[in-house]
N, C-alpha and C positions, 0 to 999 in steps of 0.2 A: 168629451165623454160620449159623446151622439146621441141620436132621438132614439128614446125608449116607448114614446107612444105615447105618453102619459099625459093627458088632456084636460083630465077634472080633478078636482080638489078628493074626490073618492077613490080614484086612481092611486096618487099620489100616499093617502093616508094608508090604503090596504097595503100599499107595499112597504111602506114604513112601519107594520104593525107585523108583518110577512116576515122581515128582516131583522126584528130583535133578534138579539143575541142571546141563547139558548142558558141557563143559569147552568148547567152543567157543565159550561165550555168556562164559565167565567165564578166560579169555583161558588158557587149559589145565588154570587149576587148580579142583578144586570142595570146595566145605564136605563136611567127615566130616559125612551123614544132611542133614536141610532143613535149610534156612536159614529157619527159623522164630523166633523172641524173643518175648521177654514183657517187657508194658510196664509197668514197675514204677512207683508212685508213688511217689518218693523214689531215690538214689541205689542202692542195695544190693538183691540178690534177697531179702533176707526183709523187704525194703517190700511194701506191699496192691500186688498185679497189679493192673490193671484193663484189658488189653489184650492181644492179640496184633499181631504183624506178621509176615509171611512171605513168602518169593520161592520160586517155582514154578516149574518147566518143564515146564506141561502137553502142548506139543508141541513136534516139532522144528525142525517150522516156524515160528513164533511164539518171539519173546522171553520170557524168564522173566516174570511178571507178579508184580506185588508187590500186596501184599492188607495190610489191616488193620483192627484191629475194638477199640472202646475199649466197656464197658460204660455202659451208657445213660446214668448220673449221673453219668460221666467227659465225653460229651460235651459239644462246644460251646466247652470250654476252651485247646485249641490241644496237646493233649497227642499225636494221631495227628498231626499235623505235625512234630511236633517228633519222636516217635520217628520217624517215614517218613524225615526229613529225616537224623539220626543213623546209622539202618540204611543208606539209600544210599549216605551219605556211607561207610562201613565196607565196605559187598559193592562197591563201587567198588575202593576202596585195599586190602584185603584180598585181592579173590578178581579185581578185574579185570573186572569186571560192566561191561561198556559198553552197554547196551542192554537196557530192560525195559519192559517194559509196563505198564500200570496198567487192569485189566478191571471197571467198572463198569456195575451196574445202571440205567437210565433218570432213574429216578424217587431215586438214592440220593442225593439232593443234596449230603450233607455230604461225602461221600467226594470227588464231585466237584469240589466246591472244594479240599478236600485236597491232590488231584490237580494241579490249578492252581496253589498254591502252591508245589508240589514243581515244577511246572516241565514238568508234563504238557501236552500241547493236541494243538490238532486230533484232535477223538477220529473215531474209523470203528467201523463197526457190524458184529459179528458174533453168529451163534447158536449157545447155548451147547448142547451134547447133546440138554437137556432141549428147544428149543426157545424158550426163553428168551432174549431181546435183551438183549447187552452193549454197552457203549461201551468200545472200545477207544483210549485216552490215549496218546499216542508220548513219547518226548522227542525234541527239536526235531533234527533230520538222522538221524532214524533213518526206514526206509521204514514205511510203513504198511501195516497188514495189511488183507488185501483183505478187500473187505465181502463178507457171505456165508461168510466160513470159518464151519468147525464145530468148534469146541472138545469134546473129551470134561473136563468137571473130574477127574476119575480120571484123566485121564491119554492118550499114546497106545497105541496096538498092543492084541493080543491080552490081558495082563495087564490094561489098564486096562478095558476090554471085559469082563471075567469077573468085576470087582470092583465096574463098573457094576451091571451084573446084580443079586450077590448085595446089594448094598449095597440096590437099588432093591426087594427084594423082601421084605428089611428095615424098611426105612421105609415103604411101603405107599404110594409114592408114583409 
């Protein structure tokens, strides 16, 4: 997933409080903290992790954007499908999620197909803080986001702003 900078326990919580997911997106109601999971090998949490998945609302303009990341010698096996596919299925019937995005990197192939299996398409293209081109994945009757937005990953507003910073001076990036 790579270094975000993130070095203290204030760090960490501002962006996880940055990141709720908007009650508007999730038809009033929102998950206690992110809507993050871990993808377990087997039925039970004390099966081998090998994965995360999480839903975002880095802005307020922009749909929640769903992310997910399986450890290298997990992939390839259909295991981030199938959790992506479970997780939607749940922040749907759970929380009321009608609309999310899916934010990938160019060149991330696998994700992309991911993407397409979950039901993603027509992607549009924004840049991310850093400068960095995302494809942005719609599901199908949702508007698309105009090409040229600028995503902060921290997050929007002033808090996300002050956590960019500290984080980025952090990671030395």
């Amino acid at each position: 997933m790579g270094d975000y900078g993130l070095r203290t326990h204030e760090q960490l919580k501002g962006l996880a409080k940055n990141l709720l997911l908007s009650p508007s997106f999730c038809g009033g109601k929102v998950p206690h903290g992110m809507a993050a999971y871990n993808i377990h090998l087997g039925s039970t949490p004390l099966d081998p992790m090998i994965g995360v998945l999480s839903l975002a609302q880095r802005s307020k303009t922009v749909p929640p954007d769903i992310g997910w990341t399986v450890m290298h010698q997990y992939a390839g096996h259909g295991y981030a499908t199938e959790a992506a596919r479970e997780f939607f299925r749940y922040m749907t019937e759970e929380y009321g999620v009608t609309e999310m995005v899916a934010m990938i990197k160019p060149t991330n192939v696998a994700s992309i197909k991911v993407a397409e299996k979950l039901g993603f398409g027509d992607p549009g293209e924004i840049v991310a803080e850093d400068g960095t081109p995302k494809l942005v994945f719609t599901l199908k009757g949702i508007k698309m986001v105009n090409s040229g937005t600028r995503i902060n990953f921290y997050g929007d507003g002033e808090q996300g702003k002050a956590i960019k910073e500290t984080a980025t001076e952090a990671s030395g990036y």
